[in-house]
C-alpha positions in Angstrom: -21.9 3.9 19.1 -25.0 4.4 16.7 -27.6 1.8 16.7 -27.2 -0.4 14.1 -23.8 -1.0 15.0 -25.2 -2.2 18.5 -27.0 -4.4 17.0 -24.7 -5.3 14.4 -22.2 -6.4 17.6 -25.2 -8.4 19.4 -26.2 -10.6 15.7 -22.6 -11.1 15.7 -22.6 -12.2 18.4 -25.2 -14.5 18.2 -23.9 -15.9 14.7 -21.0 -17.1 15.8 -22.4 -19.2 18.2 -24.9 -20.3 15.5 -23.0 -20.8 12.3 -20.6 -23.7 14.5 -23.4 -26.3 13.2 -25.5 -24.6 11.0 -25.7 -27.3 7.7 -27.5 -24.3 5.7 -30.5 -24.7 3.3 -30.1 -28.1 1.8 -30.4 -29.5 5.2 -33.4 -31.9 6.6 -35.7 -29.1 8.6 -37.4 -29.9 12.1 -40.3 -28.8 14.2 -39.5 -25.5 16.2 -41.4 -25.3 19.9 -39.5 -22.3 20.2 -42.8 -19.8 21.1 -40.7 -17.0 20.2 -39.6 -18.5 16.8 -43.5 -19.5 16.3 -44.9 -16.4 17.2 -42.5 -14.5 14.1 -43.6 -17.0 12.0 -47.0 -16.1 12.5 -46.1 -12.5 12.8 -44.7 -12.9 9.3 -47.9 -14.4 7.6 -49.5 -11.8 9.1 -47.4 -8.9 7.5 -47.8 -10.8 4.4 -51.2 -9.4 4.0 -49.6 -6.1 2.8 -48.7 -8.2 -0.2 -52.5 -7.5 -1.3 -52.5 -3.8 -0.6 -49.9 -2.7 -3.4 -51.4 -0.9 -5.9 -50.2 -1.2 -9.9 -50.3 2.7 -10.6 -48.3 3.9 -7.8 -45.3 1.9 -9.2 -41.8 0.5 -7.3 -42.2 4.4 -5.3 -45.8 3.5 -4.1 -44.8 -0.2 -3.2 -41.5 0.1 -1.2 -43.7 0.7 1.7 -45.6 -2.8 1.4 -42.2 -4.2 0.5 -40.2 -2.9 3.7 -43.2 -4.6 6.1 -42.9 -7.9 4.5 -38.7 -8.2 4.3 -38.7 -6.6 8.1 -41.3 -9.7 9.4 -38.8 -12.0 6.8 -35.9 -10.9 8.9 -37.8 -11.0 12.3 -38.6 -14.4 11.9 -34.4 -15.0 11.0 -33.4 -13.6 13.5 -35.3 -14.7 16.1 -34.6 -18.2 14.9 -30.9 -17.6 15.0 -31.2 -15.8 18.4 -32.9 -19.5 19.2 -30.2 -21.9 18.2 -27.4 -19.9 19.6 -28.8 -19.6 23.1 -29.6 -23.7 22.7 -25.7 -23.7 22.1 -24.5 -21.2 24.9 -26.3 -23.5 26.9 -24.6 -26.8 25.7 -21.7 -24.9 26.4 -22.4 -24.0 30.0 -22.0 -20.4 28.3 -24.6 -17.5 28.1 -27.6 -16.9 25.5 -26.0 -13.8 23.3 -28.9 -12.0 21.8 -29.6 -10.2 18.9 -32.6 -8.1 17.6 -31.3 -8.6 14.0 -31.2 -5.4 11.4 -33.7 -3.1 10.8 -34.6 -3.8 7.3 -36.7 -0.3 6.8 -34.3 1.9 7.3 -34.4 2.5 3.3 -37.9 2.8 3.2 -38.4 6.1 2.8 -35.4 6.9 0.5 -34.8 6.9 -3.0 -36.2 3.8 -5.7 -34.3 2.2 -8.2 -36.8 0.6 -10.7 -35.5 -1.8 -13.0 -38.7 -3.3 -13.5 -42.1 -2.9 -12.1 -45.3 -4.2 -13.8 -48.8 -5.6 -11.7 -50.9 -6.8 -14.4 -54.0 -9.5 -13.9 -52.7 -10.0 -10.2 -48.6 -11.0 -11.2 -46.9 -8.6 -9.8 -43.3 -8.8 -11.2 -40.5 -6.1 -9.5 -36.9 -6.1 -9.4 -36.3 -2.7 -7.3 -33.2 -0.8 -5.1 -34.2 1.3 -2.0 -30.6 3.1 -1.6 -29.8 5.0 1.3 -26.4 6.3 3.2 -24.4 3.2 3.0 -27.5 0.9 2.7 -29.1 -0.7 0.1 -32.4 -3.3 -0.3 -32.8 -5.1 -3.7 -36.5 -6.6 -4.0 -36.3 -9.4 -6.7 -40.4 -10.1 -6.8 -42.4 -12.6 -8.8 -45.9 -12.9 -6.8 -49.4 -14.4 -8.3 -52.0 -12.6 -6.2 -55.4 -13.4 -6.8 -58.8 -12.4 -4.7 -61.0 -15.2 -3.8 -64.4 -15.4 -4.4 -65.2 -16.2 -0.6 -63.1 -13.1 0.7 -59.2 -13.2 1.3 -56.2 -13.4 -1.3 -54.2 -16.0 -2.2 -50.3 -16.0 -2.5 -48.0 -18.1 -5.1 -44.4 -17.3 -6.2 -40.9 -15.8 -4.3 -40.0 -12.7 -2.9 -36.5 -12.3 -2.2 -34.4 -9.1 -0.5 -31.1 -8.5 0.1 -29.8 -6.5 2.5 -26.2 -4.8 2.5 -24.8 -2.2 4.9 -21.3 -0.7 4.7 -20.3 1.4 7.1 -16.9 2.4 9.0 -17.2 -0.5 11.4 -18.8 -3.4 9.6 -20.1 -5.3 6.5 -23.6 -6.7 6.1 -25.2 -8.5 3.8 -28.9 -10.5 4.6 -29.9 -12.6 1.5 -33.9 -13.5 2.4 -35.6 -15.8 0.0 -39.2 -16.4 1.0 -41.5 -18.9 -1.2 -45.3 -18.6 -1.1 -47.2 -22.0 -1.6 -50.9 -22.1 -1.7 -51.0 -18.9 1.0 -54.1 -17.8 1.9 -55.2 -14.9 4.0 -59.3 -15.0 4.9 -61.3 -11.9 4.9 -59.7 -9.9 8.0 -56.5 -10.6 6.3 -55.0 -13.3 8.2 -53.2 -16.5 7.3 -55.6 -19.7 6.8 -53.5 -22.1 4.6 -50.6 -23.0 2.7 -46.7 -21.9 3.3 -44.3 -19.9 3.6 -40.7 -21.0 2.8 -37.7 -18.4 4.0 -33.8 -19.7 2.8 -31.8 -17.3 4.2 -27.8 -16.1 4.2 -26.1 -14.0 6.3 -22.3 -13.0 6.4 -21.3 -10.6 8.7 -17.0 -9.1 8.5 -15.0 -5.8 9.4 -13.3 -4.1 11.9 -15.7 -4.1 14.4 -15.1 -8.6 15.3 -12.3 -7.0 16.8 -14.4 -6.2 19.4 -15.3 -9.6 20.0 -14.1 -12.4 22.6 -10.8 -13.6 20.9 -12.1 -17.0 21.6 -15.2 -16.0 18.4 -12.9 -13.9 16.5 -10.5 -17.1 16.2 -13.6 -19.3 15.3 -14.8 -16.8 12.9 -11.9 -15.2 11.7 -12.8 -12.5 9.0 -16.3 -13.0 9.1 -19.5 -14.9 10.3 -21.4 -16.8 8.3 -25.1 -18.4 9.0 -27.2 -20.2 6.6 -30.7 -22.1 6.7 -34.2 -22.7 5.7 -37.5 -21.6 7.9 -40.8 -23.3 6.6 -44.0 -21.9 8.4 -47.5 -23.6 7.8 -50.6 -21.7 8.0 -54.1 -23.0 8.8 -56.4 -24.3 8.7 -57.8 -21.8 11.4 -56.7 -18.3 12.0 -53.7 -18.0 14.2 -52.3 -21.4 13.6 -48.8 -21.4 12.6 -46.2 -24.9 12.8 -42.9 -24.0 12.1 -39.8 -26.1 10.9 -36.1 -24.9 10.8 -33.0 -26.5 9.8 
């Protein structure tokens, strides 16, 4: 059994405990003391910083690299989150806490890019790019402002938004991820002092492979799982402070 399809068993897993009450995006969010939950957060400001290190002439190549960290902390920060709510609801449910490490979202990095569009001009960094690789694909749809400030540090305005699709023998994947930057602000050591970040995410998950699943999920699931929701982090005003809210 390869890797990804470990994990693709465990998220699963995880999802279908998960998606039972999951009202999805347009829902009211709530403070997360989850440490784990708060600590991708963080993570994910953090990784934001990369953000600042593409460079205009090296093109949609030159920036997948920059892209991959930022979409990989974006799906950390999911799937810990999901990983959160469904071992709240094992243990409503006198069951146990399924876990799941999520999908590694680089595993196109290094293969070929699609550029439909790629332009950094004046700091707006506009890209719509495809990372292919065997039976796995990563869109980038990317419209960032990113401007240096006079005191040190970069600020971070607009929406950056991957999806992620798998096909493979046993399973079907797809991770829709779209993060917002508000007023972000990274100091001079590159890390997170201010504003937001705002992830609305999709999952669906189907194939052969929920037949390896308790026949109590695959009747609750039937074809496929499905999870939806929105993560809000706030930054600041010091470094290393993070509050996070969820729906």
């Amino acid at each position: 059994m390869t890797r990804l399809l470990r994990t693709s068993l465990a998220l699963a897993s995880t999802l279908a405990l998960a998606a039972c009450d999951d009202d999805g995006g347009g829902a009211k969010t709530s403070a997360v003391e989850d440490p784990g939950t708060v600590q991708a957060g963080k993570t994910t400001g953090q990784q934001s910083a990369a953000l600042t290190m593409v460079q205009p002439m090296a093109g949609a190549e030159g920036a997948q690299g920059q892209f991959g960290q930022v979409s990989s902390a974006l799906q950390g920060f999911v799937s810990q989150y999901q990983s959160f709510k469904a071992s709240q609801q094992a243990g409503a449910q006198g069951g146990q806490p399924a876990g799941a490490q999520g999908f590694p979202l680089e595993v196109a990095r290094q293969n070929q890019a699609v550029a439909n569009s790629f332009s950094y001009d004046g700091g707006h960094l506009v890209a719509q790019v495809t990372y292919n690789a065997n039976g796995t694909s990563l869109f980038y749809d990317v419209d960032l402002q990113i401007d240096a400030a006079e005191t040190g540090g970069f600020s971070i305005d607009g929406d950056f938004h991957v999806d992620f699709a798998t096909a493979q023998a046993m399973y079907e994947v797809t991770y829709n991820l779209d993060a917002s930057y508000g007023a972000f602000q990274l100091d001079g050591t590159g890390c997170p002092v201010g504003g937001t970040i705002t992830v609305n995410y999709d999952i669906t998950v189907g194939g052969a492979f929920l037949d390896s699943l308790p026949p109590e999920s695959r009747a609750q699931i039937a074809d496929q799982v499905a999870a939806g929701g929105r993560l809000v982090a706030t930054y600041g005003p010091a470094c290393g402070d993070v509050a996070v809210e969820g729906t």
